[in-house]
Backbone as CSV, one residue per row, in Angstrom:
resi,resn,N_x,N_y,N_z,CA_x,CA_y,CA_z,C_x,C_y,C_z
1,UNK,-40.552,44.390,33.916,-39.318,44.959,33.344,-39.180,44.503,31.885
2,UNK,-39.097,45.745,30.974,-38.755,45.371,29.417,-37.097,44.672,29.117
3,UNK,-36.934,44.449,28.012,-35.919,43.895,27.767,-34.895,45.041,27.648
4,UNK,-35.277,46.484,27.594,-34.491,47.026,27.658,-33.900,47.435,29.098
5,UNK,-34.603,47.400,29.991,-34.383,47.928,30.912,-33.843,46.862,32.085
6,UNK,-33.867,45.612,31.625,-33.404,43.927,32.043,-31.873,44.301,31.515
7,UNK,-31.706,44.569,29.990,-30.043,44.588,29.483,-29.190,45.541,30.373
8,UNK,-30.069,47.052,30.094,-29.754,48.158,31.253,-29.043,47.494,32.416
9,UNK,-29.748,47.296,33.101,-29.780,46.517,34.509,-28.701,45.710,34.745
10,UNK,-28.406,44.498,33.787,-27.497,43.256,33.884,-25.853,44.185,33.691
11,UNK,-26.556,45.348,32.005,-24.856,45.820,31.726,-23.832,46.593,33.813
12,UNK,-25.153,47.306,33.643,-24.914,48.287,35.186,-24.428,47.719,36.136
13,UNK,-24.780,46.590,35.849,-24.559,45.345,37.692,-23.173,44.389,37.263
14,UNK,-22.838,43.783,36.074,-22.124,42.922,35.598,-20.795,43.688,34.713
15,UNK,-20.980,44.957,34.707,-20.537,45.708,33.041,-20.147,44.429,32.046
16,UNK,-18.898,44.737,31.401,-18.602,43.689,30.824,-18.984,42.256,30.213
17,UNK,-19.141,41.493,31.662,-19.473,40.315,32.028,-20.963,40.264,30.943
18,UNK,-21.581,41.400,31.676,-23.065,41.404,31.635,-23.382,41.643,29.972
19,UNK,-22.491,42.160,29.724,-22.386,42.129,27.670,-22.241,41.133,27.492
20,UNK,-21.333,40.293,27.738,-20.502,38.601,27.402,-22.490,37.922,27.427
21,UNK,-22.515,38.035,28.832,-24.207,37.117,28.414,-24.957,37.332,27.791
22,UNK,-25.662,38.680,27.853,-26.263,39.084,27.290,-26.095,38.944,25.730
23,UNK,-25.289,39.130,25.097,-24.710,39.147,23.445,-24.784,37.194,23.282
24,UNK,-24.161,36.280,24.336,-24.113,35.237,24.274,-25.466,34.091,24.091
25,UNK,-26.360,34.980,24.786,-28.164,34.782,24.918,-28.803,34.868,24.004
26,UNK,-28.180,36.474,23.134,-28.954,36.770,22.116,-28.504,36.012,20.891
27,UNK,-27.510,34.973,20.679,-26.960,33.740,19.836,-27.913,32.594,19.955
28,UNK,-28.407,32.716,20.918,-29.402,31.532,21.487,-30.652,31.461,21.402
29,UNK,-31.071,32.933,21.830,-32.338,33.527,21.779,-32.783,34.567,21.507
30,UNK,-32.985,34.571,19.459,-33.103,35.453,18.762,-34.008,36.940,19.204
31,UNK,-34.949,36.170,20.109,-36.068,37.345,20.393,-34.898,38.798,21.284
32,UNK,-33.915,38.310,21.845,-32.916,39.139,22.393,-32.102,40.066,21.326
33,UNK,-32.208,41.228,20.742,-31.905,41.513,19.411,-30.604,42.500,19.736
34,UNK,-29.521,42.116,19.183,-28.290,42.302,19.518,-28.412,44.339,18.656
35,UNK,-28.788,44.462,18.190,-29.181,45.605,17.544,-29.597,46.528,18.780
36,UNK,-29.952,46.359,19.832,-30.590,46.699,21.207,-29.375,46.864,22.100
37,UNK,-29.368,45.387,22.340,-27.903,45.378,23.493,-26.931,46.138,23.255
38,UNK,-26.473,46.255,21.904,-25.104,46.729,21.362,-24.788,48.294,21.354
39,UNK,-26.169,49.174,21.258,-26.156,50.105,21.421,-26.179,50.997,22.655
40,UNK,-26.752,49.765,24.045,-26.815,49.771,25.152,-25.595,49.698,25.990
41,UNK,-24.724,48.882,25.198,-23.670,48.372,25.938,-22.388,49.810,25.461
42,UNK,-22.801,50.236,24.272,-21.923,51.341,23.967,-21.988,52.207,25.137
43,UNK,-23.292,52.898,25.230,-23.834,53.980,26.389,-23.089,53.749,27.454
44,UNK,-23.649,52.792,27.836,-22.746,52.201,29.227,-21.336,52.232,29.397
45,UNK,-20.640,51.862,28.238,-19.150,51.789,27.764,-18.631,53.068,27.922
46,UNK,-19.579,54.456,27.885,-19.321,55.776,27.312,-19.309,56.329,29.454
47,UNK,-19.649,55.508,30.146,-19.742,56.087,31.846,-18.266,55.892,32.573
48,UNK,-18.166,56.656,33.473,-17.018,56.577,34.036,-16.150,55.011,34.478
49,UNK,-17.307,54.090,34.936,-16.636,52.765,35.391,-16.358,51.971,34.459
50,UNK,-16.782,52.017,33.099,-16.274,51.124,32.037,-15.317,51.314,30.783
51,UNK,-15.193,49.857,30.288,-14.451,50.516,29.141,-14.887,50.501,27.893
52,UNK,-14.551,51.159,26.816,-15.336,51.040,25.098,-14.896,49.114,24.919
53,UNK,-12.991,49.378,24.750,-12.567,47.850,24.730,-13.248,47.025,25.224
54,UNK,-12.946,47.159,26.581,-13.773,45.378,26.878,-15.053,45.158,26.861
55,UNK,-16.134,46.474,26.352,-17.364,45.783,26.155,-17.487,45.392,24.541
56,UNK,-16.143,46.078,23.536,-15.989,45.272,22.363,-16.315,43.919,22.298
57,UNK,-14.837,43.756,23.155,-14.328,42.551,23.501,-14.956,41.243,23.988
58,UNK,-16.258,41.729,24.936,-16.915,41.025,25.932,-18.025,40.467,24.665
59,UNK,-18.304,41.502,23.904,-19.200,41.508,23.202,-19.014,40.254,21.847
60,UNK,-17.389,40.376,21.531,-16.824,39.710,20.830,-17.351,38.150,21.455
61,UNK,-16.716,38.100,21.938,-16.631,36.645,22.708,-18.213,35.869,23.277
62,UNK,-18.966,37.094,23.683,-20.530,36.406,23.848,-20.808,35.718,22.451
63,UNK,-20.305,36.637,21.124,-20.793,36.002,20.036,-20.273,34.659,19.547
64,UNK,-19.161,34.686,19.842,-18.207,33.530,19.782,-18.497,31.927,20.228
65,UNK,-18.641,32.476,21.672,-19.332,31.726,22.531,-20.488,30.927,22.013
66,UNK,-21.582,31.965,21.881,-22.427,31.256,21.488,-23.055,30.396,20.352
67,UNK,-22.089,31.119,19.350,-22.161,30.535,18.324,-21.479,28.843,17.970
68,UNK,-20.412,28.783,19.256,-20.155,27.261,19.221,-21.334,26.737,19.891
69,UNK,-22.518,26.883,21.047,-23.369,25.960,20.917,-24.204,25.616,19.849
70,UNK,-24.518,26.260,18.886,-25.050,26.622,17.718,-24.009,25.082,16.919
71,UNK,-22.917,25.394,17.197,-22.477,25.395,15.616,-22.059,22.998,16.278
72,UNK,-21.868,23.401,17.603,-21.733,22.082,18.586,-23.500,20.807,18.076
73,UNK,-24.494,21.870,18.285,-25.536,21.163,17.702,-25.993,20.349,16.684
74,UNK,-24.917,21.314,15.922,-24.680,21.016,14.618,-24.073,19.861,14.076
75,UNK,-22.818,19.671,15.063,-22.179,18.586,14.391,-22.337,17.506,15.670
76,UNK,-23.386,17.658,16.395,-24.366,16.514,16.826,-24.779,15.914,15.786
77,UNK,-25.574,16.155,14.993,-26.303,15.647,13.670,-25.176,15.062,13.038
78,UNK,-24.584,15.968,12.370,-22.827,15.911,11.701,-23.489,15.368,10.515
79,UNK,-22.417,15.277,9.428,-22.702,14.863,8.389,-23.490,13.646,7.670
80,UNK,-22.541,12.907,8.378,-23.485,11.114,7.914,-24.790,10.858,8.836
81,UNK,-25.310,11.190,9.490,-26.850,11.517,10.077,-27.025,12.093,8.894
82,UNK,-26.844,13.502,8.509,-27.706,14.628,7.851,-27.771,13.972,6.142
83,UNK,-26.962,13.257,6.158,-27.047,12.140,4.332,-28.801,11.528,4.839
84,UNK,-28.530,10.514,5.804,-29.144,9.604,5.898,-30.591,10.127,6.448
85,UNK,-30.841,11.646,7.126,-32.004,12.003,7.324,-32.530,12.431,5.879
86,UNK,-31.549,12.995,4.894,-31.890,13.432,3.323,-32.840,12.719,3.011
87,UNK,-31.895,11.243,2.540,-32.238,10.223,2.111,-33.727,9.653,2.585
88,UNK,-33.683,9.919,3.699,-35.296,9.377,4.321,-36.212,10.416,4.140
89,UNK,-36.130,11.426,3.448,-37.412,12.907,3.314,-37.710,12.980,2.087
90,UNK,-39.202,12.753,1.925,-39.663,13.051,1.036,-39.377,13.930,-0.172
91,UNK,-39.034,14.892,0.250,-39.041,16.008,-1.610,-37.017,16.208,-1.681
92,UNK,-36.464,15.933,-1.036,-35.221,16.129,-0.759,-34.625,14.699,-1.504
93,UNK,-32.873,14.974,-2.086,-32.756,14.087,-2.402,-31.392,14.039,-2.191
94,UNK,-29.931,12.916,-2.159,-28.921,12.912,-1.986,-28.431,13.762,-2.886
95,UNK,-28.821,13.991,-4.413,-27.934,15.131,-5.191,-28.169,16.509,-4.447
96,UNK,-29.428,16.655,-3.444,-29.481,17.944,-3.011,-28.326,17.911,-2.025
97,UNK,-28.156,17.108,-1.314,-27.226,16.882,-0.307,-25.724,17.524,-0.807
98,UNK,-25.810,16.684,-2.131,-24.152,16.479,-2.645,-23.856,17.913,-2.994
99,UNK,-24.834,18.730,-3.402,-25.010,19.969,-4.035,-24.459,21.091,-2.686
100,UNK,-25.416,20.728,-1.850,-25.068,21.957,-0.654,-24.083,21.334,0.049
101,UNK,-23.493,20.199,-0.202,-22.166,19.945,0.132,-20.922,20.815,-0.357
102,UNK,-21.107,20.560,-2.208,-20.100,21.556,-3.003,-20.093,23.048,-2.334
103,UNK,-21.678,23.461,-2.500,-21.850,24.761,-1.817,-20.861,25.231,-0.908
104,UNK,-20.821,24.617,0.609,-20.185,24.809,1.670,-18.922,24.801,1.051
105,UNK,-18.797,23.927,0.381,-17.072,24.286,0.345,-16.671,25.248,-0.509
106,UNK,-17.239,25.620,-0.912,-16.916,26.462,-2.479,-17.338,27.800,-1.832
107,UNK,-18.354,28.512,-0.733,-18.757,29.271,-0.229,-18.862,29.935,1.001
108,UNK,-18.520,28.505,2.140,-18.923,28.231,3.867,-18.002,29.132,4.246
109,UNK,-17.176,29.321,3.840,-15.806,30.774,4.624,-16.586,31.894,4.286
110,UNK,-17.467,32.512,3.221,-18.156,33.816,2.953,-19.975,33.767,3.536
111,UNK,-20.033,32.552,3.827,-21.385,32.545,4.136,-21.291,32.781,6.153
112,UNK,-20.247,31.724,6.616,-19.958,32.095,7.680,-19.841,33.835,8.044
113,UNK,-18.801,34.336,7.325,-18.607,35.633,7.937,-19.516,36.512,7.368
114,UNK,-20.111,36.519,6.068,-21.162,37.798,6.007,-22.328,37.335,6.803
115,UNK,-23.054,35.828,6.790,-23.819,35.782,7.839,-23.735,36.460,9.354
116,UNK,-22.559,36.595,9.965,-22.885,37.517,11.224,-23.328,38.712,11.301
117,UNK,-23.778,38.994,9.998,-23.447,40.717,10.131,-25.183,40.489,9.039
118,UNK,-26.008,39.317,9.507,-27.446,39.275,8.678,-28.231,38.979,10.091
119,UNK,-29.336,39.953,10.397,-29.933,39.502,11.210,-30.728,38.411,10.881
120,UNK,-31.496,37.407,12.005,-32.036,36.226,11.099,-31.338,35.128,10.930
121,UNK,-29.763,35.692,10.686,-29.258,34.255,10.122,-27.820,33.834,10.590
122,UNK,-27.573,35.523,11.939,-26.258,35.327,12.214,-26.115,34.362,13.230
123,UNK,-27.622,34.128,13.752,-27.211,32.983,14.872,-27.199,31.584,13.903
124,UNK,-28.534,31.544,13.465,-28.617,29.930,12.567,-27.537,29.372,12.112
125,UNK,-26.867,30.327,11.310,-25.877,30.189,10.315,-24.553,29.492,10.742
126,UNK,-24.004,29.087,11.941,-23.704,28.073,13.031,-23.780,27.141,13.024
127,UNK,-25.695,26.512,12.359,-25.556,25.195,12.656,-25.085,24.418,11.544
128,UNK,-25.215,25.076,10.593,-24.538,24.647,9.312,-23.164,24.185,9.105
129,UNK,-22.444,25.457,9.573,-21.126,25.315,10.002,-20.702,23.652,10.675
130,UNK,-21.425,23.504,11.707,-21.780,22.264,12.712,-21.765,20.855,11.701
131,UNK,-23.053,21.516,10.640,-23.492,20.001,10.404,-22.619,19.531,9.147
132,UNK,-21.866,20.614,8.519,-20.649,19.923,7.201,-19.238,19.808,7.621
133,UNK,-19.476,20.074,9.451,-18.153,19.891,9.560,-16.919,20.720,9.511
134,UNK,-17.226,21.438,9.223,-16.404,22.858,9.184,-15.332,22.801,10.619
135,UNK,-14.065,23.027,10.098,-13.368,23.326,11.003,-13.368,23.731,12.230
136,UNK,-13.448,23.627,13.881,-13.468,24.935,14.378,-12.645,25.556,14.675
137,UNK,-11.288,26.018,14.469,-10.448,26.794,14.660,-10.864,27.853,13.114
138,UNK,-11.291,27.468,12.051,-11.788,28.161,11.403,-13.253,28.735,11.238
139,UNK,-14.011,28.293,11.774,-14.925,28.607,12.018,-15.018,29.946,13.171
140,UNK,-14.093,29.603,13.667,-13.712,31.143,15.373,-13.876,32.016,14.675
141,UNK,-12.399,31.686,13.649,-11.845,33.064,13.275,-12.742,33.823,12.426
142,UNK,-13.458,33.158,11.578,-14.414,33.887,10.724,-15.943,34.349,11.778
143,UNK,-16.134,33.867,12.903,-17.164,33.796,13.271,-16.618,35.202,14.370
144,UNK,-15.540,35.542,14.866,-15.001,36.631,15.122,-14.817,37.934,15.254
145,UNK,-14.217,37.470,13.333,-14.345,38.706,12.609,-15.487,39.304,11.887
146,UNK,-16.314,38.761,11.684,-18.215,38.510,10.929,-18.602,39.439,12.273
147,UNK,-18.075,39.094,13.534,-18.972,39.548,15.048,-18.381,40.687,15.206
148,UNK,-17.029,41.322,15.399,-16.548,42.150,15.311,-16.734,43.504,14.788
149,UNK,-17.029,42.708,13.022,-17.632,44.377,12.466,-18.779,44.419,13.077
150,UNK,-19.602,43.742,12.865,-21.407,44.168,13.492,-21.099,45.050,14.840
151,UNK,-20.602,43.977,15.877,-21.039,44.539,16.601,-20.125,45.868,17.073
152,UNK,-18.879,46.006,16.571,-18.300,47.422,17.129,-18.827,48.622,16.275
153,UNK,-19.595,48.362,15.070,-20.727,49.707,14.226,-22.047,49.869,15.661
154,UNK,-22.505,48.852,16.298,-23.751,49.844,17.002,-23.453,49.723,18.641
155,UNK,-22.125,49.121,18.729,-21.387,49.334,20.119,-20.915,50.901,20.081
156,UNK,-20.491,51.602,19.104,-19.929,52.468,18.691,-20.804,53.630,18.539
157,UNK,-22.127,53.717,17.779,-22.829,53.774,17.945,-23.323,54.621,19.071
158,UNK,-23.633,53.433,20.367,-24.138,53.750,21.578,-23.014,54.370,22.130
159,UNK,-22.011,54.175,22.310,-21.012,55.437,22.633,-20.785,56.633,22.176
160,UNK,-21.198,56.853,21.024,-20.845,58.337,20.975,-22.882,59.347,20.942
161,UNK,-23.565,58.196,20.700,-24.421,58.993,20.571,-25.672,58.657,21.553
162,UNK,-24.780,58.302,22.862,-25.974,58.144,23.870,-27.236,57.453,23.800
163,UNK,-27.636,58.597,24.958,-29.072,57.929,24.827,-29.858,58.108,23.356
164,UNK,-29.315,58.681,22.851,-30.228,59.668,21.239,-29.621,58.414,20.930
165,UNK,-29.516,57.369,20.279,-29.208,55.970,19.558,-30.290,55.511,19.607
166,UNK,-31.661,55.566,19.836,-32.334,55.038,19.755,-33.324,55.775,18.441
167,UNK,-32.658,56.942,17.826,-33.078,57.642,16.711,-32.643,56.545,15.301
168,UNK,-31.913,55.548,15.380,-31.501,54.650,14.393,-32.559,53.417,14.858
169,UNK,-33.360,53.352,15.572,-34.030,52.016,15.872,-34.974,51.912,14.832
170,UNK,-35.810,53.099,14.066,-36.476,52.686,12.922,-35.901,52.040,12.119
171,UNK,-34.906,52.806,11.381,-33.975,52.004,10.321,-33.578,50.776,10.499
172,UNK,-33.296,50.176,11.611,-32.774,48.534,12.011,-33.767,48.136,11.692
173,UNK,-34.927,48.877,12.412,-36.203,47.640,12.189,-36.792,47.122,10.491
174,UNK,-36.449,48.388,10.317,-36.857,48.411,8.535,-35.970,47.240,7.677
175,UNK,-34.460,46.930,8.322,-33.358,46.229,7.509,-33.937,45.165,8.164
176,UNK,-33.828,44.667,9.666,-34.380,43.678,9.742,-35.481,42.874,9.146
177,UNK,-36.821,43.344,8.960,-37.537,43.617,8.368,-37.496,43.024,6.753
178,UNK,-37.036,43.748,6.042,-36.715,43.329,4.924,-35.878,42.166,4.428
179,UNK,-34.491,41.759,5.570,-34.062,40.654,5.478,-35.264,39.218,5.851
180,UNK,-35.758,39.803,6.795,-36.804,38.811,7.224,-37.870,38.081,6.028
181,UNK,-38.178,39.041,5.723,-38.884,38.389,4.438,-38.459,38.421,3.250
182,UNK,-36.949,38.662,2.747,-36.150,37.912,1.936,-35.857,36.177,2.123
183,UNK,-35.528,35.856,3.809,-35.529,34.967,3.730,-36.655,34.060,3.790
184,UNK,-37.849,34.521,3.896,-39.113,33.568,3.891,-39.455,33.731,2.564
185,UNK,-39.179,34.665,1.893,-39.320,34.481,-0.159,-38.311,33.163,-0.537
186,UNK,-37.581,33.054,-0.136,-36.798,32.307,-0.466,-37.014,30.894,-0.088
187,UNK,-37.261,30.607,1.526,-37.687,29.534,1.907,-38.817,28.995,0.990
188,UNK,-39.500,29.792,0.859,-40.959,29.154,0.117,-40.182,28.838,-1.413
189,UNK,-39.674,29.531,-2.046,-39.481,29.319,-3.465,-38.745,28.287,-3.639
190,UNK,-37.572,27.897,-2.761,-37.133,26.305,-2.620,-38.065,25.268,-2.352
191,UNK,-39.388,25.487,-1.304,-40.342,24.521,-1.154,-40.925,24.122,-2.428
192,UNK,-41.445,25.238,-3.127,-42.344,25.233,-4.431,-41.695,24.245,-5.338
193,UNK,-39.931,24.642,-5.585,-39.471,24.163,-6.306,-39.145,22.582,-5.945
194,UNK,-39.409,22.139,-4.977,-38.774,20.803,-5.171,-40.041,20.220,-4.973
195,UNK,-41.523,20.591,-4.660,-42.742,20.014,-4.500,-43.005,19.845,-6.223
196,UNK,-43.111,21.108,-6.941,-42.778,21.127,-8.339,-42.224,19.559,-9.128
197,UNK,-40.725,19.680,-8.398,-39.748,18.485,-9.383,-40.250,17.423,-8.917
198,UNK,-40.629,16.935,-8.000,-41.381,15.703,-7.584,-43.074,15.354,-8.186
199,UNK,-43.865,16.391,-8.245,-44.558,15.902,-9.267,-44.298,15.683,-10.827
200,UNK,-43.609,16.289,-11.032,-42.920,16.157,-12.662,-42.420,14.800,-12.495
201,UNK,-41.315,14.266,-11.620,-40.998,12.834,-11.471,-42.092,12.064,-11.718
202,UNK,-43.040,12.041,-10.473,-43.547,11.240,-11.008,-44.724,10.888,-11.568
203,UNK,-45.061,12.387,-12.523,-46.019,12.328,-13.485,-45.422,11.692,-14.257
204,UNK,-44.463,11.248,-14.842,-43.316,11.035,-15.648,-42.741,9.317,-15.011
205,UNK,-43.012,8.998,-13.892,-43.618,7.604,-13.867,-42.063,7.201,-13.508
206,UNK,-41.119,7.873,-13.085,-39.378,8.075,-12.436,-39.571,7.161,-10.993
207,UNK,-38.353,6.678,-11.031,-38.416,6.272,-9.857,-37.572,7.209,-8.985
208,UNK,-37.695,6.586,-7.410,-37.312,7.239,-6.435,-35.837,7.558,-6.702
209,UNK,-35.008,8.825,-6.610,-33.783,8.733,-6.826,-32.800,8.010,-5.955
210,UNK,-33.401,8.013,-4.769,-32.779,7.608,-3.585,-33.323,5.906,-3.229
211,UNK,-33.930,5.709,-3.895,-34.396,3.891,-3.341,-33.231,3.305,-3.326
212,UNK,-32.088,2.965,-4.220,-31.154,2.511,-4.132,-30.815,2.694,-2.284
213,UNK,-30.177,3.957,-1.968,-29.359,4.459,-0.755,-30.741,3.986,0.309
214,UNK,-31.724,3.776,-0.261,-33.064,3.623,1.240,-32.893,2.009,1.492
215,UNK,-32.419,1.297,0.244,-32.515,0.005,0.298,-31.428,-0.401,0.700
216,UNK,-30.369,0.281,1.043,-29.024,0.100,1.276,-29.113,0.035,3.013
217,UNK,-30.416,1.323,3.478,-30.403,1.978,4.793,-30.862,0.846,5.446
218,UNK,-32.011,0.039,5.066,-32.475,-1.325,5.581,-32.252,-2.165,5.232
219,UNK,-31.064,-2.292,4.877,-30.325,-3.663,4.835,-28.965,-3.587,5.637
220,UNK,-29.596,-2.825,6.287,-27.927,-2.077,7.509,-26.743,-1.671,6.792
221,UNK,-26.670,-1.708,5.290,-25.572,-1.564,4.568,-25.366,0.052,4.638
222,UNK,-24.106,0.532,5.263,-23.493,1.573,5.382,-22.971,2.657,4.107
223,UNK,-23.302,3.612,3.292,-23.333,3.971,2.366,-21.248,4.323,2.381
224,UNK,-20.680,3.980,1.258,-19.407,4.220,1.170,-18.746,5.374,2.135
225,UNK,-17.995,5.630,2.515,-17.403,6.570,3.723,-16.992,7.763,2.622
226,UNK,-16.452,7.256,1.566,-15.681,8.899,0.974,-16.793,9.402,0.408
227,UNK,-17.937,9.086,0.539,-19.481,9.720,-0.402,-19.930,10.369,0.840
228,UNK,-19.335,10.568,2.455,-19.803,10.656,3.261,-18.741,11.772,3.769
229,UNK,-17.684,11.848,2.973,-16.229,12.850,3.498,-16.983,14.312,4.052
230,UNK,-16.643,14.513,5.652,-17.391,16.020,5.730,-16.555,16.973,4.832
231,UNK,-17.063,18.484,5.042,-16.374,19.578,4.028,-14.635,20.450,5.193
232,UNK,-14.064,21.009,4.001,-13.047,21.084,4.933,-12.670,22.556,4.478
């Protein structure tokens, strides 16, 4: 049994319910591509025993859902871990830290909600949330409404245009696709760049920026708490 015909199956037997997991799974386990379900769950939504609403709704909340284990993982690590793993990695340094600290705050409300609506990054994009600490009563609401638009465009979708919804599956694949290797252009060009600034250091004969905070780490000395304030 394909994955389509597994979602089929779960929506038919569970309705609702069977969206809530399914959408909640695919937060978890990207290979499950909500681009699929959503259009599935419309169809289904469009038969006599169900409703458009609550497979919105169901749909809403799988994302929700899952995105707090995501975002729970996250602030496992939490902030003062994620200083002190910085601090111990090679090409990384506490100003990078301090930097995508400002970031989050200056950005984490627009990165949260347009991230749901990026394949690739609407699940990841959670753990971040997680690891600066981010609110979660704010984090819902944006993580919500980010889930909301996505998914009521190809819930919507599969309701009005049936089984023929699968005439838009090129085009997803193509956006997917292209986001996909936006973000691996990118991954690499941050690698380059900080493999880059580290030989320049220390062709240039610099010391470690972080020895101070490493020498602090083994001497059990606890780095100041407000240098450690999560983002809010």
């Amino acid at each position: 049994m394909n994955i389509v015909d597994w979602a089929v199956s779960t929506m038919n037997s569970l309705g609702a319910f069977g969206v809530f997991l399914l959408i909640f799974l695919e937060n978890l386990f990207p290979p499950i591509p909500s681009e699929v379900v959503l259009p599935l769950a419309g169809v289904t939504a469009a038969g006599e025993d169900h409703s458009y609403w609550m497979m919105l709704l169901a749909s809403i909340a799988g994302s929700v859902v899952g995105a707090w284990v995501l975002y729970g993982i996250g602030r496992l690590l939490g902030p003062e871990r994620l200083r002190v793993l910085v601090i111990k990695l090679p090409l990384v340094h506490v100003e990078d830290y301090d930097k995508s600290v400002a970031f989050m705050d200056k950005h984490g409300h627009k990165a949260i909600f347009f991230g749901r609506m990026v394949p690739g990054v609407r699940s990841l994009i959670s753990i971040p949330a997680g690891l600066y600490a981010m609110p979660l009563p704010m984090f819902s609401l944006l993580t919500g409404l980010g889930s909301a638009i996505w998914n009521s465009i190809f819930l919507t979708i599969g309701f009005f245009m049936g089984s023929n919804w699968t005439v838009i599956e090129p085009y997803t694949d193509v956006f997917s696709n292209v986001v996909y290797a936006i973000i691996a252009i990118v991954i690499i060009w941050v690698l380059v760049r900080l493999v880059l600034r580290e030989r320049r250091r220390r062709a240039q004969g610099l010391p470690d920026p972080d020895q101070v905070h490493l020498d602090e780490l083994e001497d059990g000395d606890e780095p100041d708490p407000e240098d450690r304030e999560p983002t809010r």
